[in-house]
N, C-alpha and C positions, 0 to 999 in steps of 0.2 A: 283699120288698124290691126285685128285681131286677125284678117288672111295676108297682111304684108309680114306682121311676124312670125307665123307659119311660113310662107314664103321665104324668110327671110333666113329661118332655122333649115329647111329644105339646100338653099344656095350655097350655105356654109357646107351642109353634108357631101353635096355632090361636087363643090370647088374643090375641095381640100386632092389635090393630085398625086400624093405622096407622103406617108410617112416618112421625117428624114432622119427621126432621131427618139428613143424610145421615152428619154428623158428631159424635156429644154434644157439644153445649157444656156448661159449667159455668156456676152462678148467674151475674149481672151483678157484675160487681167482681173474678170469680176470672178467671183464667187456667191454663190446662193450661200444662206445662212437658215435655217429654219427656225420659225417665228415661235415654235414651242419646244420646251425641253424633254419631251415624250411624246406622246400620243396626242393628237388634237382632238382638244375636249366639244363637243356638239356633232361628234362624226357621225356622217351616213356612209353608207357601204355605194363603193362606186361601181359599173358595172364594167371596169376592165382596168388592166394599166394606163398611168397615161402617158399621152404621145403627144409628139409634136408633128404638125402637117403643114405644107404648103399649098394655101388657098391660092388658086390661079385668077378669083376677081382680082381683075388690074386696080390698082390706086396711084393716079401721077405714072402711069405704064409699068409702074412693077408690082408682082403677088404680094402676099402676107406671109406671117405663120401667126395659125390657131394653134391653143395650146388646149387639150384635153384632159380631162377625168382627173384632176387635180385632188388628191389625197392629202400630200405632205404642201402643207403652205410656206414659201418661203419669201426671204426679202435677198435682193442685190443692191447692193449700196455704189452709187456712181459720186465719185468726191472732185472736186472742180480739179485739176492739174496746177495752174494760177492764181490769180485771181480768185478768193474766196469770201462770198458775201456774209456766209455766218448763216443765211436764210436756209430753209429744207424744206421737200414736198418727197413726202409720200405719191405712187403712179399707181391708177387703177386703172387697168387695162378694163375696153367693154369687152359687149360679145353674147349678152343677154343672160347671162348668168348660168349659159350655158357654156362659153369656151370664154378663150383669152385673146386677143388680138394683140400677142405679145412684145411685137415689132413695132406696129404702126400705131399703137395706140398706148404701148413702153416702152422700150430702148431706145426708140427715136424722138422720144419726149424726154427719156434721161439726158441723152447726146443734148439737146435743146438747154434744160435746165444747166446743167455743168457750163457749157459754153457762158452760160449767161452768170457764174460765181455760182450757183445755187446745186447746194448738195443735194442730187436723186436722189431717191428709195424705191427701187420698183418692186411692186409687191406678186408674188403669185398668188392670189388667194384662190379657195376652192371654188370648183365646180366640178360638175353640174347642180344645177337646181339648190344653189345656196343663196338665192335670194327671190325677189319676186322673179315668176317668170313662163311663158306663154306656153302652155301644157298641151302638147297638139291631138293627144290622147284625151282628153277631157273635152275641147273644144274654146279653152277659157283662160285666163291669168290664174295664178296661185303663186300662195305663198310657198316660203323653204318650210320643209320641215321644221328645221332647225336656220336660227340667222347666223350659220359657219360663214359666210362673206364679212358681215360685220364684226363678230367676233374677232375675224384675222384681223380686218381695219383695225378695231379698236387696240389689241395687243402689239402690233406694230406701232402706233404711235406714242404707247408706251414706252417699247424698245428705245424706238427711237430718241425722248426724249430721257428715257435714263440712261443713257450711251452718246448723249450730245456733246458733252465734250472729248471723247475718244474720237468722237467724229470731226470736231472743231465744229460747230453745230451750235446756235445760240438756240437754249428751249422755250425760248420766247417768240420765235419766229420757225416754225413748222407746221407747216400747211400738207393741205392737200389735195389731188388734183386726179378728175376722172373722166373717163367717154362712155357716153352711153350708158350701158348697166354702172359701168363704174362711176359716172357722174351722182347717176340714185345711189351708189354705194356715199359719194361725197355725201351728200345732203342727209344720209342715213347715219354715215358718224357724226357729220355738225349738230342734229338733233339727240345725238345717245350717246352720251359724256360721264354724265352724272354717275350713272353704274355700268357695271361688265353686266353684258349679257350671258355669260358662263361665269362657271367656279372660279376664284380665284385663283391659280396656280401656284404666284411667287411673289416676291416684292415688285417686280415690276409690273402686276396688276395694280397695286398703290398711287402709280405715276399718275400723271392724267392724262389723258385718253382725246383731248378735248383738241379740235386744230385752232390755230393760230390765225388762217384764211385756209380760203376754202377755192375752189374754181370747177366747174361743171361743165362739161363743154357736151353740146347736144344728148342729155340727161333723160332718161324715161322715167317710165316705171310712177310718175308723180300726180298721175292720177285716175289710181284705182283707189276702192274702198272710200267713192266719193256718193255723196247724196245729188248733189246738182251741178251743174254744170260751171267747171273754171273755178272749183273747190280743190284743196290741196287733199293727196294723199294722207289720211287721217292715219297712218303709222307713223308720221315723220313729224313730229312735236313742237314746231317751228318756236321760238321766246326768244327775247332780245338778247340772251346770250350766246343764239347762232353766231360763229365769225363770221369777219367781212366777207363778200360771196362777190364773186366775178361767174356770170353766166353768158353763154353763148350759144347761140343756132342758125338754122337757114332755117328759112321761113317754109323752102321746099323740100324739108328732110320728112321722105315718104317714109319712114322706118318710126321714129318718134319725134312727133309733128311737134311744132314750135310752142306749143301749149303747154308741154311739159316744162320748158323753160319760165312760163311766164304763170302758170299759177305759183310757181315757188316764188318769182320772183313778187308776185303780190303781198304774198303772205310773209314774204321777210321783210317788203316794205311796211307793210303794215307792224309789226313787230318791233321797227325801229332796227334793225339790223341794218347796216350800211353794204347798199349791194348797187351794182355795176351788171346792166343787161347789154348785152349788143346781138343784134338780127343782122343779119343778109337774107336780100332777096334770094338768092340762089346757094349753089354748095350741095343740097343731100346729104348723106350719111356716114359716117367714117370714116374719113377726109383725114384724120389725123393732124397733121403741120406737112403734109408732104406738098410742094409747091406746085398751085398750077395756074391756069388765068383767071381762077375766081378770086374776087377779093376777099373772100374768106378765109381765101391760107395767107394770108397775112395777119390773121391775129396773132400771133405769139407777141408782137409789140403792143397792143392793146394791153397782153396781161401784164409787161415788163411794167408800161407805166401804169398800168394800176395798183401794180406791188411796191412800184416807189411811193404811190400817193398814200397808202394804207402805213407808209414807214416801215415797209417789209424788207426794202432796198434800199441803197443810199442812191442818192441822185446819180 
């Protein structure tokens, strides 16, 4: 585990073919919005501007783009054209909590949501090392300094849900949805509602913070700081007021093994949380929703009907 994400951290550095652009923009028509009204409160000093790069690992035969050194965290709001379900999901892009995997693991999950009625959020939250994450100078996992990834989580869905009707946005149904690091980002807000992990800022700290459903799709990070074996990450406070949790893995994702799926999913059943697991035998690692002959880029309809059966969606 601990030299695939080395490995893994490595592959990102040497893919990335080109900076194309000093700052991500988002599609033509969206706008980024920043999730604070000054200064982002838990900041670490980043070790350069950030950039956007295109990563030449092919996924489905086309690159990525990694997004870097993320300072200013912002959100881009995607709103259905048509058809509007009233439902919302917050997008956690992975990437180990060290980049973003902006495209394949956000806009193309917005594009996904929208077409299905359901207002995106894609979030850029910080990085580097804003949350757990494999330290190759140390040899070992470590925590953030600071939790500036949760922090953003948690402030965005505040946003979000005091701005739901601007949005057409029922604040009854706002979820949230992530890969990878971003999955642990899910499971990280479904567990840490109750309080802000930073100062208060404004009234839209007051809002609640807390999602509606939740979805994790090949999630790490969920079992460090464990005693024995097939124990849950003892940061992440599992109680039966987790939302409902839809998870999902390959059984063969070399990057973070199927176990990280399936101790949370113990411990939310245990808890009495209403959660939804699905395995493939095959698939690997951040796969995204881009189509190819695994039966595992077919889930997007596993989540549709599970967000009808939870009353997220109308039939």
């Amino acid at each position: 585990m601990k030299r695939i994400a080395a490995a893994l951290a490595l592959l990102i550095a040497l893919a990335a073919v080109h900076a194309h652009a000093a700052v991500w923009q988002p599609p033509p028509g969206h706008a980024q919005v920043p999730i604070w009204p000054g200064a982002a409160p838990l900041a670490q000093p980043a070790a350069g501007p950030e950039t956007a790069a295109t990563v030449s690992r092919m996924v489905a035969g086309k690159p990525w783009t990694a997004v870097m050194r993320v300072v200013q965290p912002t959100m881009t709001v995607f709103s259905p054209a048509t058809k509007n379900t009233g439902a919302a999901a917050i997008v956690f892009p992975g990437g180990g909590y060290k980049t973003l995997a902006i495209d394949i693991e956000g806009t193309e999950i917005c594009d996904w949501l929208v077409s299905r009625g359901i207002t995106a959020i894609l979030l850029k939250y910080r990085v580097p090392d804003s949350g757990p994450h494999w330290d190759p100078d140390v040899g070992h996992h470590m925590d953030a300094r600071t939790p500036m990834a949760l922090a953003d989580a948690q402030r965005t869905l505040g946003l979000v849900r005091a701005r739901a009707a601007e949005w057409h946005v029922d604040p009854h149904r706002i979820g949230v949805i992530g890969f990878s690091a971003g999955g642990h980002l899910v499971a990280d807000v479904s567990t840490h509602f109750d309080e802000r992990v930073y100062p208060t800022v404004d009234a839209t700290d007051t809002v609640s913070c807390r999602p509606d459903f939740a979805i994790a799709v090949y999630p790490g990070h969920m079992m460090e700081h464990t005693r024995k074996e097939f124990d849950l990450n003892s940061t992440l406070p599992v109680s039966a007021r987790v939302p409902p949790t839809f998870l999902l893995h390959s059984v063969a994702d070399p990057t973070d093994p199927v176990e990280n799926s399936l101790v949370y999913y113990i411990a939310l059943k245990k808890a009495g949380v209403p959660v939804e697991l699905h395995l493939y035998a095959q698939g690997g690692h951040a796969f995204g929703l881009r189509r190819t002959k695994a039966p595992v880029t077919r889930w997007p309809a596993l989540v549709e009907g599970w967000l009808v059966s939870i009353g997220m969606l109308g039939e």
